[in-house]
C-alpha positions in Angstrom: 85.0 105.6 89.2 85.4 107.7 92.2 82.4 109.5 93.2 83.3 112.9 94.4 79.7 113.6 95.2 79.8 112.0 97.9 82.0 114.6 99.8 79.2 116.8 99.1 76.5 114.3 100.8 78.8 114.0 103.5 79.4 117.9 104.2 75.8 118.2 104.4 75.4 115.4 106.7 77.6 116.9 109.1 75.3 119.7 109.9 72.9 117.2 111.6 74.1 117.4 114.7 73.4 121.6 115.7 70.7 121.3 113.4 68.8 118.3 115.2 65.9 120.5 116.9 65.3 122.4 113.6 64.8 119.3 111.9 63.0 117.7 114.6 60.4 121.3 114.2 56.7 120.6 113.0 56.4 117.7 115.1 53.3 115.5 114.7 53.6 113.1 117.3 56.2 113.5 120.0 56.8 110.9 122.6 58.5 112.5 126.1 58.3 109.1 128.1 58.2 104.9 128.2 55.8 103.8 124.7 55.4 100.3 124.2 53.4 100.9 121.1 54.2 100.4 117.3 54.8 103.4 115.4 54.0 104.1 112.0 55.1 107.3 110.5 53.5 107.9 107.1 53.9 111.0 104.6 53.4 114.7 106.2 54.2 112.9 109.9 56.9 113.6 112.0 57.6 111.4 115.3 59.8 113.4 118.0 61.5 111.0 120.3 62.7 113.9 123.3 65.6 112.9 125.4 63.4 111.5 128.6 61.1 109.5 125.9 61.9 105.4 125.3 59.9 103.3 122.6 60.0 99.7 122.8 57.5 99.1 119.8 58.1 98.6 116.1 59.0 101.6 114.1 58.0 102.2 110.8 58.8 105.2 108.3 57.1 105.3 105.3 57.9 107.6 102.6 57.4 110.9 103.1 57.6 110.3 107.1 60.7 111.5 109.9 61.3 110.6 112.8 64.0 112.8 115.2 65.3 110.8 117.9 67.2 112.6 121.0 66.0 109.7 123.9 66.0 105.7 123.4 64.9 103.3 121.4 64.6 99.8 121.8 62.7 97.8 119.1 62.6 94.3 117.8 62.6 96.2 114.1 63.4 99.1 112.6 62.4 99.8 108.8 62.7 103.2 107.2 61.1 102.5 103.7 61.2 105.5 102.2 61.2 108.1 105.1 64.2 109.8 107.6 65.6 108.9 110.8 67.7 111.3 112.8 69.2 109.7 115.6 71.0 111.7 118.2 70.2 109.5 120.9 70.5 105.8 121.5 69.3 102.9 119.8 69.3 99.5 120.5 67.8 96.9 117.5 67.3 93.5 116.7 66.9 94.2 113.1 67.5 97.3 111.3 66.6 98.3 107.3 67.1 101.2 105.3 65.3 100.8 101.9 63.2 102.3 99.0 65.2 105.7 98.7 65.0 105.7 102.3 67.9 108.0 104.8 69.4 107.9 107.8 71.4 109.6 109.8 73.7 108.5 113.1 75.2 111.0 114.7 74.7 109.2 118.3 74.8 105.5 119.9 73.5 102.6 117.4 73.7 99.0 118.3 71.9 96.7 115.9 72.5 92.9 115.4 71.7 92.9 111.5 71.7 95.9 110.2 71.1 96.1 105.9 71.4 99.1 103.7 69.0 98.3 100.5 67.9 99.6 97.5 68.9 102.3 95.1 69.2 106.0 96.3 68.9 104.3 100.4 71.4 106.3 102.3 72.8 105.9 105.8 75.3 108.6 107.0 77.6 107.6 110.5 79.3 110.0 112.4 78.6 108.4 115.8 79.1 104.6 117.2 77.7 102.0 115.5 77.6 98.0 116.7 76.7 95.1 114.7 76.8 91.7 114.5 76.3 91.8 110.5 76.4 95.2 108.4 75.4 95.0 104.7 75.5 97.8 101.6 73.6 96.3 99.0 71.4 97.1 95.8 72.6 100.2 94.2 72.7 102.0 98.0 75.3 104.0 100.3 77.2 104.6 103.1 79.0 106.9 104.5 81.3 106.7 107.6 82.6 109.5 109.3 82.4 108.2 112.9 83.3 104.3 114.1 81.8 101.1 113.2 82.3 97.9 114.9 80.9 94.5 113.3 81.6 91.0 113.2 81.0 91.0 109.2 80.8 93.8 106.9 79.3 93.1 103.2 78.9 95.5 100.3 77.2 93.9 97.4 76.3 96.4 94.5 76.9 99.2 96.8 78.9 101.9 97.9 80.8 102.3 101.1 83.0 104.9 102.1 84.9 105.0 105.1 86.5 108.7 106.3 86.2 107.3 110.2 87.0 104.2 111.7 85.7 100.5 111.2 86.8 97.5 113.1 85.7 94.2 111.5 86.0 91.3 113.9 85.5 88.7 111.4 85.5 89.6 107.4 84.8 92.1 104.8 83.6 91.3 101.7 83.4 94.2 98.8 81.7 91.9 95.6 79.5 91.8 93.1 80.1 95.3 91.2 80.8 97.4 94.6 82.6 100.2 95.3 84.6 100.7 98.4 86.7 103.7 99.3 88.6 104.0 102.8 90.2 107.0 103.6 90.5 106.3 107.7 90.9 103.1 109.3 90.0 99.4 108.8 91.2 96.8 110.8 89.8 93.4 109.5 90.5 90.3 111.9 89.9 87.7 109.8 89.8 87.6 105.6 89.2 90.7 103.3 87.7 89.6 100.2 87.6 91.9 96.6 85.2 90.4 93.8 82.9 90.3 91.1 84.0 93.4 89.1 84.1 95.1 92.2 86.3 98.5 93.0 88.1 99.4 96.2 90.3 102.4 96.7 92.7 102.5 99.8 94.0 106.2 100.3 95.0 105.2 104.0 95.3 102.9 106.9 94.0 99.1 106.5 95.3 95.7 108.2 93.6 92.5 107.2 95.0 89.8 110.3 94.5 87.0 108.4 94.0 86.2 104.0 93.5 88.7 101.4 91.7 88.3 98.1 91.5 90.2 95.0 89.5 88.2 91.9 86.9 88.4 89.1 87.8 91.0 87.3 88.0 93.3 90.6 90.5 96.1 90.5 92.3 97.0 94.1 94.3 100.5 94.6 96.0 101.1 97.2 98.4 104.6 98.3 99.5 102.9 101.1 101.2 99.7 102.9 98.5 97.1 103.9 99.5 94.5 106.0 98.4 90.7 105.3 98.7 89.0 108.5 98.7 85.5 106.3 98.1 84.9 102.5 97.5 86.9 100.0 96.3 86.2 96.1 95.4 88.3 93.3 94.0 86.8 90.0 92.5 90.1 89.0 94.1 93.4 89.0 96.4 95.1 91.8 97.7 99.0 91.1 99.3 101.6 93.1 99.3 105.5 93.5 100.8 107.2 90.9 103.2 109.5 92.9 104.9 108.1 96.2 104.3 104.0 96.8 101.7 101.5 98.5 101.7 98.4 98.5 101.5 95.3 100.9 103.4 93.6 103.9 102.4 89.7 103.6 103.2 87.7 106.3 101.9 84.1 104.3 102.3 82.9 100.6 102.3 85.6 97.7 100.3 84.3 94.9 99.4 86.1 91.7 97.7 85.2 88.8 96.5 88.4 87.4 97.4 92.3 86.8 100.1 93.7 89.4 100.9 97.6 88.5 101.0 99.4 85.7 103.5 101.7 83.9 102.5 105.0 85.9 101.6 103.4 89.1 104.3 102.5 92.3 103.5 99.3 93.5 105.3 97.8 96.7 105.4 93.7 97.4 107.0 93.0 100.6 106.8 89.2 101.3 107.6 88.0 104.7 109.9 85.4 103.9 111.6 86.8 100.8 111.0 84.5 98.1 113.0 84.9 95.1 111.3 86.8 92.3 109.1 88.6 94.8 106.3 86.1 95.0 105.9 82.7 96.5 103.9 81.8 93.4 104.0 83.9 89.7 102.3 83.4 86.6 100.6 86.8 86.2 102.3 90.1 84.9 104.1 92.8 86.9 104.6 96.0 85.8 108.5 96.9 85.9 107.8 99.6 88.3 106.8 97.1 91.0 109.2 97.2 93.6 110.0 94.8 96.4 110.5 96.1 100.2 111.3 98.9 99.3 108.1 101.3 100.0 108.2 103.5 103.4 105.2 106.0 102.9 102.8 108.4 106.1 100.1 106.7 106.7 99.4 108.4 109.3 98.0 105.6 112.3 101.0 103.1 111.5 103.4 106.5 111.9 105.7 105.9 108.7 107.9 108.7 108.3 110.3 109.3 105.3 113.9 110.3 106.2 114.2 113.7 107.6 116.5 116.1 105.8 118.0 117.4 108.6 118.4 113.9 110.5 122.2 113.9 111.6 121.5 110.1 111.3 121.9 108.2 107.9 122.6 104.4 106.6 120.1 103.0 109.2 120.1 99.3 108.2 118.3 96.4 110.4 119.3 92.7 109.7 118.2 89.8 109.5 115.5 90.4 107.8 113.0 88.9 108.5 114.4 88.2 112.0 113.4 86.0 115.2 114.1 87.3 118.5 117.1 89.5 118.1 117.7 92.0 114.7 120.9 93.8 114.3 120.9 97.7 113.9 123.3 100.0 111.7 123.4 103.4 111.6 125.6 106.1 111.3 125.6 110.0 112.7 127.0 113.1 112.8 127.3 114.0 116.4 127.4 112.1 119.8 123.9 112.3 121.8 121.2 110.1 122.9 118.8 108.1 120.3 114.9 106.9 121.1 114.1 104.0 119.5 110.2 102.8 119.1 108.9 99.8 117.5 105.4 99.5 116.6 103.1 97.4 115.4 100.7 97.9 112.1 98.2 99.4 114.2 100.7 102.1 115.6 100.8 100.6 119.2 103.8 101.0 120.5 105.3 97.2 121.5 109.3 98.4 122.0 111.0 101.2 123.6 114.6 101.9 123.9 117.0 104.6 124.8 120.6 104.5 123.8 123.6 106.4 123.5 125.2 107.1 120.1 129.0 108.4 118.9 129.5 110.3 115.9 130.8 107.8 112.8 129.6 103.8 112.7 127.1 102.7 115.1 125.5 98.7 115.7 123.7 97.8 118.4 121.4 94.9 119.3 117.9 95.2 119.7 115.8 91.9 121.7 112.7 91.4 120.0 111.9 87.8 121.3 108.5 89.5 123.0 107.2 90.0 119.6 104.8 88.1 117.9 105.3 87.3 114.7 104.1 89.7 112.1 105.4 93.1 110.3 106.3 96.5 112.4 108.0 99.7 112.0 111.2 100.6 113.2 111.8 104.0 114.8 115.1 105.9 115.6 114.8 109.4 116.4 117.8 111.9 117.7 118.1 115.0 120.2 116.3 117.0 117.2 112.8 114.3 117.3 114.1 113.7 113.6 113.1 110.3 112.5 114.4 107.2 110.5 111.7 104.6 110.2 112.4 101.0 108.7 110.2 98.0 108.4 110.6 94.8 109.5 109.1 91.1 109.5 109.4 88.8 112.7 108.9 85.2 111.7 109.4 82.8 114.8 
């Protein structure tokens, strides 16, 4: 159910940016300084914006119609119905919509409260900054994020979004109603992440959700790396992993699963903060036999998981307790005598911990103070003389 087309959409889209005054060529109208009047840019019409122009007005784009932006806009309402916009300026909206096979691209500054993608074969490509207080996919339309997207709540509703940049949600996501979702950068979700309705979201790298996460109705979630749950998670649909290396999920509240977890060539990972026997907190679904339970240390690359190094003189790192309140044990053995980093981070790679100590060759333990640390799930680090690395994780419950 991938759509590998989409790579191809997106390489194009990249071009836009040395390619903005070609496209912005044949101009029909073109607007070089303050214009308080409404705009509407029918078929065969092209409205250049230049970079000391500002309009205030209403902008319309009908099909057929482009408009090339390189200066400001500031508008109550923006509605491409049908046409382009090529934005490599700044734009500030009230209320922005992208419908009836209608395309735009971002490759500047874009700050709209509500902001809807609608309709099918309605594109929007972002490989600038984007603000929002709401951000919708809906209707059979797309997105495409290469750049970085900050909203309070993100919605795809019989759409497709694909994230290859960064997107910070500061309340929830919500990926229903026969979606698709795809991240291959970053997504940090403060509040809840929601999957539904025969919906489809793929997870090749980096995603935290801060509080609840939901997978139900018939939705399938995949994930090829470790997402962190800052509270509950429950599943009543189905839950796989990649089918080489492990992903999986760091929950920090109650387990609960109903449905489908793993499958027979999939490597599925359950860590549960607190440990519960059986894995879960709750159990009456199926799990595959090659789900595995704290087990799963993979490279996503923002939250710097590193497998053991070959050439590491270090080996039998062990941290305990596990989870632990505001001191954990560490064990760990080495070759040599010499001097060790060790880094904690958190699930967004920020380092939170930094210590230096002196190691002897055979047995080592030493005692690490982690009572500044909120509770939560982070990544231990222990690297010798060579920058080899030995990376754990581990929960701190207070």
């Amino acid at each position: 159910m991938i759509k590998h087309y989409f790579l191809l959409l997106l390489a194009v889209v990249t071009f836009t940016t040395s390619n903005i005054q070609a496209q912005c060529s044949g101009c029909t109208t073109t607007i070089s300084n303050a214009n308080s009047a409404n705009q509407l840019v029918s078929s065969g019409q092209t409205l250049c914006i230049t970079s000391t122009g500002t309009v205030s007005g209403l902008i319309t784009v009908l099909a057929g119609g482009k408009v090339c932006n390189q200066g400001v806009i500031n508008s109550t309402n923006v509605w491409v119905g049908g046409g382009t916009l090529l934005n490599s300026g700044t734009m500030n909206v009230n209320n922005l919509t992208v419908s009836s096979a209608g395309s735009f691209t971002n490759n500047a500054s874009l700050d709209a409260d509500s902001f809807l993608v609608i309709s099918a074969n309605a594109n929007y490509y972002n490989s600038g900054t984007q603000t929002n207080l709401a951000f919708a996919t809906a209707d059979h339309a797309s997105t495409i994020n290469t750049g970085t997207i900050t909203t309070n709540v993100l919605y795809d509703s019989i759409g497709d979004f694909i994230n290859n940049g960064n997107v910070i949600v500061t309340d929830g996501f919500a990926n229903g109603w026969g979606s698709y979702g795809e991240n291959n950068g970053n997504i940090s979700i403060t509040h809840d992440f929601a999957n539904g309705y025969n919906s489809t979201f793929i997870n090749n790298k980096n995603m935290s959700v801060s509080r609840s996460f939901f997978n139900g109705n018939n939705s399938s979630f995949t994930t090829h790396c470790m997402v962190t749950v800052g509270q509950d998670w429950l599943n009543s649909a189905t839950v796989l992993g990649p089918t080489s290396s492990c992903g999986g999920f760091n929950i920090g509240g109650i387990s609960s699963n109903t449905g489908i977890i793993g499958s027979g060539n999939t490597h599925l990972d359950i860590c549960d903060a607190g440990h519960p026997a059986g894995g879960f907190d709750a159990n009456s679904g199926n799990v595959a036999l090659t789900t595995t339970f704290c087990t799963c240390v993979n490279s996503c690359i923002t939250v710097g998981l590193q497998e053991v190094a070959a050439s590491s003189k270090m080996s039998m790192v062990t941290l305990y307790p596990n989870p632990a309140g505001n001191m954990v044990m560490v064990k760990y053995a080495t070759e040599v005598n010499g001097a060790l980093l060790i880094t904690v981070k958190d699930m967004m790679g920020r380092t939170v911990l930094t210590q230096k100590e002196n190691s002897f060759e055979g047995t080592n333990e030493l005692q690490l103070n982690i009572s500044g640390l909120a509770e939560g799930t982070y990544i231990f680090n222990i690297s010798d003389s060579n920058q080899k690395t030995v990376s754990k994780l581990f929960n701190v419950v207070k």
